[in-house]
C-alpha positions in Angstrom: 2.3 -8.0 -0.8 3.8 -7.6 -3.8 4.1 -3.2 -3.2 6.0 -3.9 0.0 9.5 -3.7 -1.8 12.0 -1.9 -2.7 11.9 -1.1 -6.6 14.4 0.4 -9.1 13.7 3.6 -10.9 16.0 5.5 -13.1 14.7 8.1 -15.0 16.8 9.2 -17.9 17.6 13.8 -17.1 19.4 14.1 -20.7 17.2 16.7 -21.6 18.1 18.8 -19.0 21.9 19.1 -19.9 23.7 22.2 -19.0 20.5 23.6 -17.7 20.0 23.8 -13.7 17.2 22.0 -12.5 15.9 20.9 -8.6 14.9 17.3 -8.6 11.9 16.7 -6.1 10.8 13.1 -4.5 7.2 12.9 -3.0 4.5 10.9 -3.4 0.7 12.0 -4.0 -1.9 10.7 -2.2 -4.6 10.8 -5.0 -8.4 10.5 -3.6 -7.1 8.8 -0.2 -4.3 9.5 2.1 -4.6 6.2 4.1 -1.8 3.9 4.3 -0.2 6.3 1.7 3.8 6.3 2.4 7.1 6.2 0.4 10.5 6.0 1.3 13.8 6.4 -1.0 17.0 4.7 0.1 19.8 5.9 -0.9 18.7 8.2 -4.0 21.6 9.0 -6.7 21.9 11.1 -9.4 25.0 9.3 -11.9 26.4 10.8 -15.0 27.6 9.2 -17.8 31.2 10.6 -17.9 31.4 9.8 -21.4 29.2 12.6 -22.3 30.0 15.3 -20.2 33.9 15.2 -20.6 35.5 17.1 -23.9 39.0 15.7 -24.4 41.6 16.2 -22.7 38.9 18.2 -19.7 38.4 17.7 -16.2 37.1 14.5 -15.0 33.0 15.2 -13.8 31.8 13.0 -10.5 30.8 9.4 -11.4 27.8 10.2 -8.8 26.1 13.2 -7.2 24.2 12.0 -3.9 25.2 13.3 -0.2 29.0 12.8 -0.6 30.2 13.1 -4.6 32.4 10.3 -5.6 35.4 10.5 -8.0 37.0 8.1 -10.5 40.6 7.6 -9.9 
């Protein structure tokens, strides 16, 4: 079936810049827990580097997930 795949989300946190925040993934069973399941693979959290670096300032992670990654 069609809900047996893996599918894209990216929800846009600009909003919450310079303010700490705890992102949560679960799922909600409604009416009916049957068959209810969810699994994330690989979840990131990426930051447009163009925003968040002032001239000439340190350069941010390109990613936050279980291992930070930095541009060279």
């Amino acid at each position: 079936p069609d809900e047996r795949r893996w599918v894209e989300v990216r929800v846009p946190l600009a909003s919450y810049a310079g303010r700490q925040i705890e992102i949560t993934l679960r799922t909600d069973p409604v009416d009916d827990v049957r068959n209810d399941w969810a699994g994330w693979g690989n979840p990131l959290v990426v930051i447009d580097r163009t925003l968040l670096r002032p001239p000439n300032g340190p350069i941010v992670p390109a990613s936050v997930g279980t291992r930070p990654t930095f541009p060279r």
